[in-house]
N, C-alpha and C positions, 0 to 999 in steps of 0.2 A: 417462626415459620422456617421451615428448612431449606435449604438452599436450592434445590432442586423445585420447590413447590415456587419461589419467589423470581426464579428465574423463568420457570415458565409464565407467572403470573404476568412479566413484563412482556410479555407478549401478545397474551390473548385480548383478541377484538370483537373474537363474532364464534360461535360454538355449531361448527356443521360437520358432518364426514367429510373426506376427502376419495377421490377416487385412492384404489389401493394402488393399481397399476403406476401413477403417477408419482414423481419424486413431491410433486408441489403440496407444500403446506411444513409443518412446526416439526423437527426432530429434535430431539434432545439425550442427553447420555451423560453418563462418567467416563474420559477418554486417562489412560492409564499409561503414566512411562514405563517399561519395557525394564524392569529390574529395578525401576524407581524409588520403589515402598511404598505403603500406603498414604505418605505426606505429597507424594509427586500426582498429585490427580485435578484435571482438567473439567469444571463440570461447563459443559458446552451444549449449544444451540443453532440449530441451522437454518432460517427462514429459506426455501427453495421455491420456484418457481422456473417447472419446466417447460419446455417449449421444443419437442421434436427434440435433436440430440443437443439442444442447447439448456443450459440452467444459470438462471440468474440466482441470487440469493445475500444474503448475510451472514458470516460466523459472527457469533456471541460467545464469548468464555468468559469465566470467572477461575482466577487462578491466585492463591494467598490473599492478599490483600489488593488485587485490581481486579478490572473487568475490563476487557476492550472488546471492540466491535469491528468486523471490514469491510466492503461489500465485496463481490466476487460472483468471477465467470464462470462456468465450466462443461465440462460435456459428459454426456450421458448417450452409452451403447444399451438399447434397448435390445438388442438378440443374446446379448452374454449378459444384460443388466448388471455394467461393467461402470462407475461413478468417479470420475475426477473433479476437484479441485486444486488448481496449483499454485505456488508464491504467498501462501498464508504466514502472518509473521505469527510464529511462536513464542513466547513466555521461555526463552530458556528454564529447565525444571530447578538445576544448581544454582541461576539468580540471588545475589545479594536482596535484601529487604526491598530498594530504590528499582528492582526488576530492569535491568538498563541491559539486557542482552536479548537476544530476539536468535531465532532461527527458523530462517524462510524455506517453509517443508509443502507437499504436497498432499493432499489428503487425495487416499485411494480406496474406494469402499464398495462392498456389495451390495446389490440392494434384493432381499429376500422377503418375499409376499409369501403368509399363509394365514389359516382362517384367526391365530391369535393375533395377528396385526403383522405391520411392514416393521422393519429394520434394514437399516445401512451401519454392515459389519467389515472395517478394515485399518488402516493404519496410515498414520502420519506421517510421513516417510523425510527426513531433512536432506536437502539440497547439495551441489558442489562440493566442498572443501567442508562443509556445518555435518557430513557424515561421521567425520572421527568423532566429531564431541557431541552432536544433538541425538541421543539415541529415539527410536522409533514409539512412537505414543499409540494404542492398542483402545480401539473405542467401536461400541456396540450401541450407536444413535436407534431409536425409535420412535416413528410418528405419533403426535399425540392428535388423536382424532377428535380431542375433544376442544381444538385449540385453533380455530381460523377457517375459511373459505382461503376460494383462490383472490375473490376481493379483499380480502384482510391481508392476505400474505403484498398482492399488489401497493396496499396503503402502505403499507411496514418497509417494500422498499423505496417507496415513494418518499418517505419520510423520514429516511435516514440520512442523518446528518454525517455531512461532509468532513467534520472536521476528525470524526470518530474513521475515517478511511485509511488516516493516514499511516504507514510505516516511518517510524523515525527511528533513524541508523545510528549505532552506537559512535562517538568519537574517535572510538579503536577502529571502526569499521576498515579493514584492508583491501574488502571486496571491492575492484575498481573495473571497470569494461574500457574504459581509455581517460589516457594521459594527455591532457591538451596543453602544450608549450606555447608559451606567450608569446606569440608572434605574429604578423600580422599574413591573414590567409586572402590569395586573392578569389572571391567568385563573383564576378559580377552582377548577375542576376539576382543574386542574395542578398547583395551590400543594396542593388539600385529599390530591389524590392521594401528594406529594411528603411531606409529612408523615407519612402512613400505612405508607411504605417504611422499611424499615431504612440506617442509616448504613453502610457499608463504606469504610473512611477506608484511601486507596490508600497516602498517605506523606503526611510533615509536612516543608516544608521553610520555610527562614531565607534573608531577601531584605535585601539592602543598600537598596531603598528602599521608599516606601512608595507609588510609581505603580510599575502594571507593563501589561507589554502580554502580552495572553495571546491563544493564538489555539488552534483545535481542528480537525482533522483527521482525515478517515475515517483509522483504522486497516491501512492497506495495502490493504484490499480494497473497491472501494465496493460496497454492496450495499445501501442504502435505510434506513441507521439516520438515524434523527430523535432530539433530543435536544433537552432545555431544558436552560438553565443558571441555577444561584439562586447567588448571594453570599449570606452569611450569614443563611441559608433565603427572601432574599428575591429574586423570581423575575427576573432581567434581561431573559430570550428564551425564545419560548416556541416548538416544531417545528421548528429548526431543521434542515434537514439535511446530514448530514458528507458531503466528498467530498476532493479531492484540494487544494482551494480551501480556502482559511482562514476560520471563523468570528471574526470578529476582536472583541477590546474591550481598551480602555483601563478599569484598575481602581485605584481610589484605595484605600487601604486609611486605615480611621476611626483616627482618633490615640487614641482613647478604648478599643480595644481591642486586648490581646496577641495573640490567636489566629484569625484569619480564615479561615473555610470558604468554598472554591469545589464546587459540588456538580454534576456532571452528572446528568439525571435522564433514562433512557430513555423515549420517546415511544412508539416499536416496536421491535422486535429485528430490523429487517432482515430478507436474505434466509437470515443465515448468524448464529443465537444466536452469543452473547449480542451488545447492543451496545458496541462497542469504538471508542476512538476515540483518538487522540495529542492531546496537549494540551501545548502547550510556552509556558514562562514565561519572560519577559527581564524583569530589574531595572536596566538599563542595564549591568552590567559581568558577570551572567551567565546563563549559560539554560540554564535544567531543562528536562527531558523526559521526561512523566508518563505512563504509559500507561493507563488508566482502561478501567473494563470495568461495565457496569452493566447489568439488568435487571430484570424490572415487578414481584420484588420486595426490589431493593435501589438505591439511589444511589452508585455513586461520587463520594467527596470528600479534597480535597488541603487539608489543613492547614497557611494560611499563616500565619510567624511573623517579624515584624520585628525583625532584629539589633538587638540594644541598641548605641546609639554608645559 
């Protein structure tokens, strides 16, 4: 089966037309880098579901040897029939075999209706600083009308797992939105509110040293979660908020005690409950990856414990 026929196959639920005017239901394409050659190609799928200038949806790609999945938000101008999606992590194209570099680009497309079918024609455009090196991905999606209602497309994102959402940042990752210095920060309403929540202790893990560098990350979706963070209930940053970009800090852990709590405390729940966020640990020779889920009324906390030499 070919790839394109197998890719689609993983999708379809239910076999009806689709309104044309509308973005909602199954595209799929060959999306192309931009001088790449013919090894640099992206075969992808977009589960959409629109709603007035709003679209929910799913990318799917297949690219060498993986396949990821995301969910995603975005908007749709119906007078210019003008199509966004933004913050999609990419497959770097020049990726080593182990694919460990990503480039968070924006997909920008037309959407063109005529009697031979719809297509969404445009380009993946990469992000801030990922512009020198992530060149632009060139792709000509079309509806498969023989592949979903709008109740299938609904099941499909109903059904998509969480764990497939996530962006996980390379260990080089440089991209940082702030610097949080270990110190203790006064707010009181934060600290009195933070105490009144319940503990939900995500995992307890064991670090070969006793500096680490910790950095926090929206959860695959950004969507306006804010967040404090307390070291051993004492408060470091207070509204911070997650995005694609690293909240970053350098954490000494006290020689005087065995068990160290890192506590995320939700500020708001975003657009999309609860607040979620990646949180990943390096001790210099290895790094965790926490997923943390908190709301207004519980704390996420990681349990750190120093390897006895």
């Amino acid at each position: 089966m070919g790839m394109k026929k197998l890719l689609t196959a993983c999708f379809v639920l239910v076999c009806t037309p689709l309104f044309a005017q509308n973005l909602t239901g199954y595209w799929y394409g060959v999306a192309n880098v931009a001088n790449g050659g013919s090894t640099s190609n992206y075969l992808m799928e977009l589960i959409l579901r629109q709603n007035g200038a709003n679209v929910q949806g799913v990318v799917n790609y297949y690219f060498k040897n993986t396949y990821r999945s995301f969910k995603v938000n975005g908007a749709y101008n119906a007078s210019s029939r003008k199509f966004l999606l933004q913050n999609i992590p990419i497959t770097y194209f020049g990726s080593a075999y182990n694919m460990e570099v990503d480039c968070p680009m924006d997909l920008v497309a037309q959407h063109r209706v005529a009697r031979a079918g719809s297509n969404l024609d445009g380009r993946l455009v990469s992000k801030g600083q990922y512009r020198n090196t992530c060149p632009e991905i060139i792709f000509d999606f079309r509806l498969n009308t023989d592949a979903g209602n709008q109740d299938s497309v609904l099941t499909a994102l109903r059904l998509f797992k969480e764990t497939k959402q996530v962006w996980t940042p390379s260990p080089t990752d440089t991209l940082v939105a702030a610097t949080i210095i270990q110190r203790p920060v006064v707010n009181y309403a934060v600290s009195n509110e933070f105490t009144q929540r319940q503990k939900n202790v995500v995992e307890e893990i064991e670090v070969e040293s006793d500096s680490l560098k910790v950095d926090f990350y929206d959860n695959g979706e950004v969507d306006g979660d804010s967040i404090s963070i307390f070291f051993n209930d004492q408060l470091l940053a207070s509204s911070q908020k997650l995005s694609a970009r690293a909240i970053h800090t350098d954490i000494v852990l006290p020689s005087n005690k065995e068990v160290n709590e890192l506590s995320m405390f939700a500020n708001n729940l975003g657009s999309i409950p609860p607040n979620t966020a990646l949180m990943t640990v390096w001790d210099g020779k290895k790094r965790y990856e926490l997923r943390m889920s908190s709301n207004l009324q519980q704390n996420a906390v990681v349990r750190i414990r120093r390897k006895k030499r």
